[in-house]
C-alpha positions in Angstrom: -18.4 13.2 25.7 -17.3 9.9 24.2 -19.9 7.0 24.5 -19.7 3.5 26.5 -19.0 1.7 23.5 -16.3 4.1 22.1 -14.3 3.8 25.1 -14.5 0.2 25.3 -13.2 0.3 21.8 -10.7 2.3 22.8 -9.6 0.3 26.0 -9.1 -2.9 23.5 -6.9 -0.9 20.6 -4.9 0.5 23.5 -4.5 -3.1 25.3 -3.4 -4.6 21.5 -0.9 -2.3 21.3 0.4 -2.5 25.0 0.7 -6.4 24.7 2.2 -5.7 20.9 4.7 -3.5 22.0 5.6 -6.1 25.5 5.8 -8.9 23.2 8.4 -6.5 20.5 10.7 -6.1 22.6 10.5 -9.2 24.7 11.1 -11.5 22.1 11.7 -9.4 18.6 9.1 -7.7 15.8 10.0 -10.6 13.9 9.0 -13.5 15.8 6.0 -12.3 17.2 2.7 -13.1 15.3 -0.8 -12.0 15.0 -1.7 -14.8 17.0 0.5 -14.1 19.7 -1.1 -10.4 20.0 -4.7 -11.5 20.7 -4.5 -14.3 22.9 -2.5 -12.3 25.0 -5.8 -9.7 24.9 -8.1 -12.3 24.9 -9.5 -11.6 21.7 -9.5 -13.1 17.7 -7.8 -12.2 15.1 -11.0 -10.4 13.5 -10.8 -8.0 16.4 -7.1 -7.0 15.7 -7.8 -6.4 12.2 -10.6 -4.3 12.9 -8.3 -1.2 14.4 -5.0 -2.7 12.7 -3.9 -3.1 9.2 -1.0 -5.4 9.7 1.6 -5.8 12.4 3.6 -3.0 11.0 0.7 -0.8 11.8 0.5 -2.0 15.5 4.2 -1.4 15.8 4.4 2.4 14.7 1.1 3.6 15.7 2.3 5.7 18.7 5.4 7.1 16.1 2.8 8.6 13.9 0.5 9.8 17.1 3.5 11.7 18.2 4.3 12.8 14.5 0.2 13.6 13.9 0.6 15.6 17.1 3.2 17.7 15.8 1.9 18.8 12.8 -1.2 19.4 13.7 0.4 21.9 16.2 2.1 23.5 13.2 -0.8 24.3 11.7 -2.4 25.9 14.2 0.1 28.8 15.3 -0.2 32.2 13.2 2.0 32.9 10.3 4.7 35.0 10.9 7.1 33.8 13.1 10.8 32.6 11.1 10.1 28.8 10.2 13.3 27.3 11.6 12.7 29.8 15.3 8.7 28.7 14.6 9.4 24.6 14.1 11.5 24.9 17.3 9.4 27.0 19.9 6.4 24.2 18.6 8.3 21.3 19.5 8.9 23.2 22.7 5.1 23.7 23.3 4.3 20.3 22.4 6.9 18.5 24.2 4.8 17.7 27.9 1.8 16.9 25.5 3.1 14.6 23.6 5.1 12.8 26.7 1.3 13.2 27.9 -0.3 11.2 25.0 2.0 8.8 25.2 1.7 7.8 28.4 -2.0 7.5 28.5 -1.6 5.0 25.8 1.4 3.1 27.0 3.9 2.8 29.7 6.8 5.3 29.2 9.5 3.0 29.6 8.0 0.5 27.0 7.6 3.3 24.5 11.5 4.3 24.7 12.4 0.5 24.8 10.0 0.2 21.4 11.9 2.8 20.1 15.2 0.5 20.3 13.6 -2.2 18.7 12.7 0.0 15.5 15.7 1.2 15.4 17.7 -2.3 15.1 14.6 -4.1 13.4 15.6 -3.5 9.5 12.1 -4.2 8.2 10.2 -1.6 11.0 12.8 0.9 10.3 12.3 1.1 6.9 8.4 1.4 7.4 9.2 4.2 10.0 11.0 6.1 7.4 8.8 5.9 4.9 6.1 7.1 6.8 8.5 9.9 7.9 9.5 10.9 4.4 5.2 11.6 4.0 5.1 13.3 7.4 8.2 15.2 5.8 6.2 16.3 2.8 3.0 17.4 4.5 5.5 19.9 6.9 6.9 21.2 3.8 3.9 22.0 2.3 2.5 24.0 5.9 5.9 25.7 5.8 5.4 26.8 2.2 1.9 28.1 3.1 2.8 30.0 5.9 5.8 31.8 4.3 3.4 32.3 1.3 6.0 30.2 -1.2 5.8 28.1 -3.9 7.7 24.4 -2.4 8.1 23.6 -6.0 9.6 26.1 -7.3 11.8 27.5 -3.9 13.7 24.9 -2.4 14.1 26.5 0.8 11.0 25.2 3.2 12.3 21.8 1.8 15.6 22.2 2.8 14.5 23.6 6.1 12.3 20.8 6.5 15.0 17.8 5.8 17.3 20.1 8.7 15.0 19.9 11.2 13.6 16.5 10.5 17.2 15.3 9.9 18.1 16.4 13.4 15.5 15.4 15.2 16.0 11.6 13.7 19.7 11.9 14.8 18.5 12.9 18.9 16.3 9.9 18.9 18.3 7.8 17.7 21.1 8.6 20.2 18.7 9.0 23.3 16.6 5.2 21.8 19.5 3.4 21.9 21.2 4.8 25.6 18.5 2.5 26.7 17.0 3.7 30.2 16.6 7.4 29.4 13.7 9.4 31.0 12.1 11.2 29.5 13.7 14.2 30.9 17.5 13.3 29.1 15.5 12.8 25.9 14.5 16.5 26.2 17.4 17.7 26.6 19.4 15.7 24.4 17.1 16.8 21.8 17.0 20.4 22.4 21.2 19.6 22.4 20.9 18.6 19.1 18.8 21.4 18.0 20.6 23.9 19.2 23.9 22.4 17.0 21.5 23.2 13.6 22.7 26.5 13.2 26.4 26.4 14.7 26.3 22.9 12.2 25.6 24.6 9.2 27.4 27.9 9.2 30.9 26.7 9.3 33.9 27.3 11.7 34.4 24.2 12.1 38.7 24.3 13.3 40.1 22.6 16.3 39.8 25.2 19.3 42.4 23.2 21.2 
């Protein structure tokens, strides 16, 4: 059971990144400041930098929840299971439990709006990228394992690994930037998108009209 003092630690990261995130997309990543942040908590600077690095930190730390979520989910099924079929049914299992996580952290609507403003903000993008690119690697790796390869020398959980990543980039990004999507529509976008992988990639591609 967590403590008294964990939770209140807890309950003052969580309000640093609420305010953070109103004060994003309020009035841009760009023109908001440390400063800003805590005296909208009520609390110094100090504080802040005890559960944040930087402001880039603050700005993508319920991304790489929702990423940390994921994999950790794909490391926990048994082996056996056809990666791509495997990578799918997980982000199936993990969808509600994600949506879950995110909304005990932060108001739903201000998470999908956050999403718009990394999206547009060139400097947060690239950040969110390159922490994707490492969540990339470590899913390649747990793909290798469980298909009992060698990701160095067979390309293919790499490959398999760009493809889903790749796709799943492309659905947020469509359902980020609708702006006022529930979380519901970004579902089934997604799944949408996922379920083009396969049709994508194996040709027969002529007009039908």
């Amino acid at each position: 059971m967590t403590g008294l003092r964990e939770r209140k630690k807890q309950r003052t990261r969580d309000a640093l990144i609420v305010a953070a995130h109103e004060l994003f997309v309020t009035q841009g990543y760009d023109a908001t400041t440390v400063d800003q942040i805590v005296e909208t908590v009520d609390v110094s600077q100090r504080t802040f930098f005890r559960y944040f690095a930087n402001k880039e930190e603050v700005a993508l730390f319920v991304q790489d929840m929702v990423s940390m979520i994921f994999y950790e989910a794909v490391c926990a099924g048994p082996p056996g299971e056809p990666p791509l079929e495997y990578l799918r049914g997980v982000l199936d299992d993990t969808w509600e439990a994600v949506g879950d996580a995110v909304e005990a952290l932060t108001p739903l609507d201000l998470h999908l709006k956050m999403c718009q403003v990394i999206e547009t903000t060139p400097s947060l993008l690239a950040a969110h990228l390159r922490h994707s690119l490492l969540m990339e690697e470590k899913l390649v790796r747990e793909v290798a394992r469980r298909t009992g390869v060698d990701p160095d020398q067979d390309p293919r959980p790499r490959v398999l690994v760009a493809a889903f990543v790749g796709v799943m980039r492309a659905a947020v990004r469509q359902w980020s930037m609708r702006g006022g999507v529930s979380l519901k529509a970004a579902r089934a976008l997604t799944y949408d998108y996922m379920a083009q992988l396969k049709p994508a990639v194996s040709g027969g591609w002529g007009r039908t009209d």
